[in-house]
C-alpha positions as CSV (number, residue, x, y, z in Angstrom):
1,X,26.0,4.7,22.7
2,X,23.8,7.3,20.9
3,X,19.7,6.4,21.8
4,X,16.6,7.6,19.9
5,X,12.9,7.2,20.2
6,X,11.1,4.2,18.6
7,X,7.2,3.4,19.1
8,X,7.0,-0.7,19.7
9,X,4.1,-3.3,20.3
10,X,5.2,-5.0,23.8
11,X,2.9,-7.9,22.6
12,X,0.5,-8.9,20.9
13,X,-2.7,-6.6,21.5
14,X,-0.7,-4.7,23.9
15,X,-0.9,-0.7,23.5
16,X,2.7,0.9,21.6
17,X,4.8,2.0,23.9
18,X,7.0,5.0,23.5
19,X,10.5,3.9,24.3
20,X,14.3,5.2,24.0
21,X,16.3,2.0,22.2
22,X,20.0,2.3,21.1
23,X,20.7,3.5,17.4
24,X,20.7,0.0,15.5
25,X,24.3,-1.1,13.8
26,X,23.7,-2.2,10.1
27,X,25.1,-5.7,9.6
28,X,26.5,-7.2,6.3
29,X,24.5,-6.4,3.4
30,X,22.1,-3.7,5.4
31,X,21.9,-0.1,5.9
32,X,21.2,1.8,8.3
33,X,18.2,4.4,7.5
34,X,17.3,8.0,9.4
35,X,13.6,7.5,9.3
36,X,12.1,11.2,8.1
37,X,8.2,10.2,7.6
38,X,6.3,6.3,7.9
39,X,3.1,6.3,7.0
40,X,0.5,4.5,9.4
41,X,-1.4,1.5,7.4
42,X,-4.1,-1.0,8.4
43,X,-1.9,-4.0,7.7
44,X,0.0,-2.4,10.7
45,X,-2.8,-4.3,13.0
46,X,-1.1,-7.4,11.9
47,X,1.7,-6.3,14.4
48,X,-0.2,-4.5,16.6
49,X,-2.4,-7.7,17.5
50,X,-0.1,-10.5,16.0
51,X,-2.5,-12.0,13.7
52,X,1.0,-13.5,12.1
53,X,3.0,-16.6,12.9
54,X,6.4,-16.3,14.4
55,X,6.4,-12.2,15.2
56,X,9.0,-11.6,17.9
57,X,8.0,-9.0,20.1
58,X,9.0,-6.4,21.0
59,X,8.5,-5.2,17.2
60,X,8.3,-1.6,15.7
61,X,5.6,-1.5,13.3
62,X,5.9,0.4,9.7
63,X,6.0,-0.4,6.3
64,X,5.4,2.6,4.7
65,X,9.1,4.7,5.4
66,X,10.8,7.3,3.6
67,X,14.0,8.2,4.7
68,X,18.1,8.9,3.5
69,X,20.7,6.3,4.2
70,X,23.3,7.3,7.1
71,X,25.1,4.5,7.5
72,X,26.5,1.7,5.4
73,X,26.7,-2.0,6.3
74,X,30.4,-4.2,5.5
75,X,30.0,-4.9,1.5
76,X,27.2,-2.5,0.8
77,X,28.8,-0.9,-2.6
78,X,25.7,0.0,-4.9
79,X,24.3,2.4,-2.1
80,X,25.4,5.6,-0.9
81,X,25.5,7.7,2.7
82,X,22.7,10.6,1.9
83,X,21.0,8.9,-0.3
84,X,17.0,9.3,-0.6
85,X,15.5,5.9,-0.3
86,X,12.3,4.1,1.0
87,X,11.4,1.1,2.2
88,X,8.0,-0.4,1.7
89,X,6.2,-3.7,2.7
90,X,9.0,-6.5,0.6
91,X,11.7,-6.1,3.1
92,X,13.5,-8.6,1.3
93,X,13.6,-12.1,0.2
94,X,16.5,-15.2,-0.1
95,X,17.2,-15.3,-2.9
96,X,17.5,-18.7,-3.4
97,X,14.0,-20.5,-3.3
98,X,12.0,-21.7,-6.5
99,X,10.0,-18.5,-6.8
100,X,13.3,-16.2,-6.7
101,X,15.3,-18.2,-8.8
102,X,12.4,-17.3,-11.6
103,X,12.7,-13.4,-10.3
104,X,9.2,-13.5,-8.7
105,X,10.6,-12.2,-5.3
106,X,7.4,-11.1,-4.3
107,X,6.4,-14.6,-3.7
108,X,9.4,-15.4,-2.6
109,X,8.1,-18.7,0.3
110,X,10.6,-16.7,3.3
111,X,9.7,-13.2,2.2
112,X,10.4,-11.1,4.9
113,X,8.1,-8.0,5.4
114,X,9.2,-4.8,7.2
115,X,7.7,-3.9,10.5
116,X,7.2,-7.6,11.1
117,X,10.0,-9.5,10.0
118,X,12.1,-7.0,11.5
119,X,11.7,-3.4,13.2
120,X,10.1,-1.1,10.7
121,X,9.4,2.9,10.7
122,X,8.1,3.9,13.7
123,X,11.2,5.2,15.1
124,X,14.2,7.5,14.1
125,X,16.5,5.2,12.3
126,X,16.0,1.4,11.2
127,X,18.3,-1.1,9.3
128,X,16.9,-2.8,6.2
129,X,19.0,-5.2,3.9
130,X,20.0,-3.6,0.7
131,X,17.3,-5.7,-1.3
132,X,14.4,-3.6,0.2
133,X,15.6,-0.4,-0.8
134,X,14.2,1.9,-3.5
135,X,15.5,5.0,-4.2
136,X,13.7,7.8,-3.9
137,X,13.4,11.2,-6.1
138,X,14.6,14.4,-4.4
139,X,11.6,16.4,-5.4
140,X,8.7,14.5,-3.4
141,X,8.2,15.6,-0.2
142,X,8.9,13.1,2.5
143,X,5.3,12.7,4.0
144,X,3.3,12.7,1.2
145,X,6.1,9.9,-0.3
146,X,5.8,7.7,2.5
147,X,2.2,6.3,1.6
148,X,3.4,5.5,-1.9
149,X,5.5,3.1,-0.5
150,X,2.1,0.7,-0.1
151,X,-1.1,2.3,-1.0
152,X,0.8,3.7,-3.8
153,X,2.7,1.2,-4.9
154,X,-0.1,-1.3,-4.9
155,X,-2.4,0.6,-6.9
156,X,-0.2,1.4,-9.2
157,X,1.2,-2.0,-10.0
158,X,-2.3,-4.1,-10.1
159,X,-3.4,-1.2,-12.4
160,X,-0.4,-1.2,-14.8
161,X,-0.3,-5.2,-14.6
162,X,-4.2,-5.4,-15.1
163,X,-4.1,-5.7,-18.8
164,X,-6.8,-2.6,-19.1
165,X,-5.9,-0.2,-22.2
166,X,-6.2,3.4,-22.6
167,X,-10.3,4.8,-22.7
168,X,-10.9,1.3,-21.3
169,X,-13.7,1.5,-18.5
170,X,-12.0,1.2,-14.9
171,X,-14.0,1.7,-12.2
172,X,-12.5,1.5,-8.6
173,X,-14.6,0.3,-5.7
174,X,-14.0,2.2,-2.7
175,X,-13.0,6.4,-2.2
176,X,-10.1,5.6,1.0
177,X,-6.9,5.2,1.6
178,X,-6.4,3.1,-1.0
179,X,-9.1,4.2,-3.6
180,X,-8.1,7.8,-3.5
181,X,-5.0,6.6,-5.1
182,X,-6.5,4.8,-7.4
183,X,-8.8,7.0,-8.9
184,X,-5.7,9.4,-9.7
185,X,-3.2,6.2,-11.2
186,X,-6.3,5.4,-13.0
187,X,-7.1,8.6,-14.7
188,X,-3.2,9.2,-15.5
189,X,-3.2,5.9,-16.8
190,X,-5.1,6.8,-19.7
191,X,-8.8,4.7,-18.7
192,X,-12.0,6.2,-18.2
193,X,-12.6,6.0,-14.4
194,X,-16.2,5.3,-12.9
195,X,-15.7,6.0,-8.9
196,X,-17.7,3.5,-7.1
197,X,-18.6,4.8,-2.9
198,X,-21.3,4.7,-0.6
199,X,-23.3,7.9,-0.3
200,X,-23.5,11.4,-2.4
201,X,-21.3,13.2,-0.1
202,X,-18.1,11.3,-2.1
203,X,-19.1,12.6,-5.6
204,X,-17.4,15.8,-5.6
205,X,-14.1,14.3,-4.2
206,X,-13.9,11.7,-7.0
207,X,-14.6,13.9,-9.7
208,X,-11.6,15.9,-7.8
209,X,-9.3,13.1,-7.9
210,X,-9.8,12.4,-11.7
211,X,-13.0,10.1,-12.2
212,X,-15.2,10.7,-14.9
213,X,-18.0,9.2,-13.1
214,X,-19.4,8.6,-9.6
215,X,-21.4,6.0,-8.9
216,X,-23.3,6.1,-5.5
217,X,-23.8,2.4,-4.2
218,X,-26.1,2.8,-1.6
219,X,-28.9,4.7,-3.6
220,X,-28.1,2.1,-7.2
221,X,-27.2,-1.1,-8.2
222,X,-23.2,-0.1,-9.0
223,X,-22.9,-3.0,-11.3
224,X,-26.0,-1.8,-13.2
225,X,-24.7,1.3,-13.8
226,X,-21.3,-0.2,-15.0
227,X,-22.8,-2.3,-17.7
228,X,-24.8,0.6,-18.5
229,X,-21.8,2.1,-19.4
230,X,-20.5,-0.7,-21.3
231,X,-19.4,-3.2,-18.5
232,X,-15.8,-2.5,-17.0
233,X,-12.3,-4.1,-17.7
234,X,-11.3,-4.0,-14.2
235,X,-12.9,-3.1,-11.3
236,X,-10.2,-2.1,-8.7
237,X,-11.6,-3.3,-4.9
238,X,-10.2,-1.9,-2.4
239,X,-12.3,-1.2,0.2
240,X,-12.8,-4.0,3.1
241,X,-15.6,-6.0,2.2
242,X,-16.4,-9.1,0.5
243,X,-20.0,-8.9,0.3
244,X,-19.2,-5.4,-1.1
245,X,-16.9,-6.9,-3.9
246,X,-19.2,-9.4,-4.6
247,X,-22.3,-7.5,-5.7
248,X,-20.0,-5.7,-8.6
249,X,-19.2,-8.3,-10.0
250,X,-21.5,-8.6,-12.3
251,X,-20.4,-4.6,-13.4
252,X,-17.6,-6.6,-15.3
253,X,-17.7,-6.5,-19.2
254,X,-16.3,-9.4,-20.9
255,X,-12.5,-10.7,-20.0
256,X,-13.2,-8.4,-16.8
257,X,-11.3,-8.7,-14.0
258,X,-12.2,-8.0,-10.7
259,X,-8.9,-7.0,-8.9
260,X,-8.7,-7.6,-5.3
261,X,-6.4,-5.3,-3.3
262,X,-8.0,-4.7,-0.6
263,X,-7.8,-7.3,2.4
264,X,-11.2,-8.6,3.8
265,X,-12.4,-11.1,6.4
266,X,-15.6,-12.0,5.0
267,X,-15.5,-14.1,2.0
268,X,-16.4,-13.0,-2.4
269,X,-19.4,-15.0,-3.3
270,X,-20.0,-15.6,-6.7
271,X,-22.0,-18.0,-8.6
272,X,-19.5,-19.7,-11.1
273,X,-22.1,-19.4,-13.9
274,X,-20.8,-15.4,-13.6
275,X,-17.9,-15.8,-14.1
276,X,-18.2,-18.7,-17.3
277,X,-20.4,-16.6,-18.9
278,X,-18.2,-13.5,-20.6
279,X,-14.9,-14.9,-19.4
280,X,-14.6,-13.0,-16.3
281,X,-12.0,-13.9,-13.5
282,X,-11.4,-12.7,-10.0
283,X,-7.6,-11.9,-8.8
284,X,-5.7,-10.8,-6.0
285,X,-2.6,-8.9,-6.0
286,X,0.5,-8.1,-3.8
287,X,2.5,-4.8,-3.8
288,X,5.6,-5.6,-5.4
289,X,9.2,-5.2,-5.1
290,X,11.7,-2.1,-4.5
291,X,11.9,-1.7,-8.2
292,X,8.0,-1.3,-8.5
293,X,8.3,0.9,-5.9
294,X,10.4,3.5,-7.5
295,X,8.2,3.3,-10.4
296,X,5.3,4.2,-8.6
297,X,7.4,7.4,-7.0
298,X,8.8,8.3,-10.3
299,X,5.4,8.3,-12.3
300,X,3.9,10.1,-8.8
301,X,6.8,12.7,-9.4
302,X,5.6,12.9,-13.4
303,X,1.9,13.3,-12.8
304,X,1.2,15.0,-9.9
305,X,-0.5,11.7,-8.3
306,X,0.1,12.5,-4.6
307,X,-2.0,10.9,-1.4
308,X,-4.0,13.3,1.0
309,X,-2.3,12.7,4.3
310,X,-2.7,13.3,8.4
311,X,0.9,14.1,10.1
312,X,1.0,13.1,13.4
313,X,4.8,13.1,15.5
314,X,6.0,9.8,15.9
315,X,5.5,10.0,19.7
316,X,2.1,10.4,18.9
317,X,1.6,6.8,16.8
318,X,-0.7,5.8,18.8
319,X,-2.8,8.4,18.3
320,X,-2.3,8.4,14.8
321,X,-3.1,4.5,14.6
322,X,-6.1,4.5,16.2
323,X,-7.4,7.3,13.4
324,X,-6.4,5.6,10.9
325,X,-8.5,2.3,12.1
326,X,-11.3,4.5,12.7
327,X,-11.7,4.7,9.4
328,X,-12.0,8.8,9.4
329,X,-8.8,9.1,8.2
330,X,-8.5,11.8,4.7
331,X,-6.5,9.6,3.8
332,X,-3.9,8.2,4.9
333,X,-2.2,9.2,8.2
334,X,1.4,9.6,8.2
335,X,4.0,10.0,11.0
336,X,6.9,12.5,10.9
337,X,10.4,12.2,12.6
């Protein structure tokens, strides 16, 4: 049987281990996928040190993959051999629970999510079931698609779902793997974009990326400045800190919404008088599903929006990983087949 490299987690907290595994059959209703790029992301520690219940280990880690189809499970019709297609982090749901039945599969109560339901990226082929496929345009490059397949995705659906309207102040917390994206979706989106990072050195970048205004939170108060400017309609957080999202809270105008996207372990505080007063409210949001996801990579392909991105070889993931949890990652590191 033909073999290829894949990168697993033994167990949790162990180090990835570089290993030859046989090429995986696809089952009924799955394909199998030639992986071509996976992009390393920080909910890949949730593997990595099995902060999840239930993971069976071995597991390959990866969530953000970009690949083309090259082999077809029995009763797989609507999918082709050769086709471009990605898989992100909904790798699939049943179908058949209360949430699905009302076609809100991202809630879906046994979602299963790639990379820790079942093998994801890090390795030369994987099989996903059919309902965690998006197809994928020819034109973007594989590497620079991969990311889209979370950080993209994710900004680009809380943003289209956030109910802000063209000129509308947006202002996005956070210049990273996940704010960099922002910025861009933002700005082609129509909104005026106030940047929000610690330190000056961050200023140039952002107005680079498409934001009308930096705000430097470590020499102001950020929510100060916002309601200087009018107060903001959403304020995109995505870097990893509650006390962080917290103090810009009170940058919201009224019917604000801060929009939580990026994952913390430190709780938001907020007096509740804040939020009464102007009708603000504070809410979360997932990635989405397959269909979101070729959104994203279809209004990417229109706009230019692309990630800035580290390539690392796969046999190299463990390198890549631990820059990407450093935190000195521009932006977001992605591994190639």
């Amino acid at each position: 049987m033909a073999r290829m490299k894949a990168v697993q987690v033994p167990k949790p907290g162990a180090d990835f281990e570089v290993v030859e595994r046989d090429i995986p059959q696809p089952a009924s209703g799955q394909v199998r996928v030639r992986v071509q790029a996976c992009g390393v992301c920080h909910s890949d520690v949730i593997t990595k040190e099995g902060l999840f219940p239930n993971i069976s280990y071995p597991r390959v880690p990866g969530h953000e993959i970009a690949g083309i189809i090259d082999e077809l499970g029995a009763g797989v019709t609507a999918w082709n051999k050769g086709e471009r297609v990605g898989v992100g982090w909904h790798g699939g749901h049943d179908a058949t629970c209360l949430a699905c039945r009302r076609g809100d599969f991202i809630n879906c109560v046994n979602e299963k999510i790639c990379g820790i339901s079942y093998d994801g990226g890090y390795q030369e082929y994987m099989v996903a079931p059919v309902e965690a496929l998006a197809r994928m345009p020819e034109s973007l490059d594989v590497a620079q698609a991969a990311p889209l397949m979370c950080a993209g995705i994710t900004t680009f659906n809380a943003l289209r779902h956030s109910g802000a309207l063209p000129s509308d102040l947006v202002a996005v917390q956070g210049i990273g793997g996940l704010g960099h994206l922002g910025i861009q979706f933002a700005k082609k989106f129509g909104y005026r974009v106030a940047a929000v990072g610690r330190g000056g050195e961050n200023a140039a970048l952002a107005k680079k990326l498409g934001a009308d205004i930096y705000i430097d939170s470590a020499a102001t108060d950020a929510a100060a400045e916002l309601q200087k400017l009018g107060g903001a309609s959403v304020i995109l957080a995505t870097a990893p800190s509650g006390k962080a999202m917290s103090a810009l809270i009170g940058g919201l105008g009224p019917n604000g919404t801060l929009l939580v996207i990026g994952a913390s372990p430190d709780p938001i505080e907020v007096p509740p008088n804040q939020l009464i007063l102007g009708t603000k409210r504070i809410q979360g949001w997932a990635s989405g599903i397959p269909t979101d996801s070729e959104d994203t990579l279809h209004f990417s392909e229109m706009t230019g929006v692309r990630p800035l991105i580290e390539k690392y070889p796969l046999v190299k993931a463990a390198e890549g990983y631990a820059r990407m949890m450093s935190g000195k990652a521009e932006f977001r590191v992605v591994l190639t087949m």
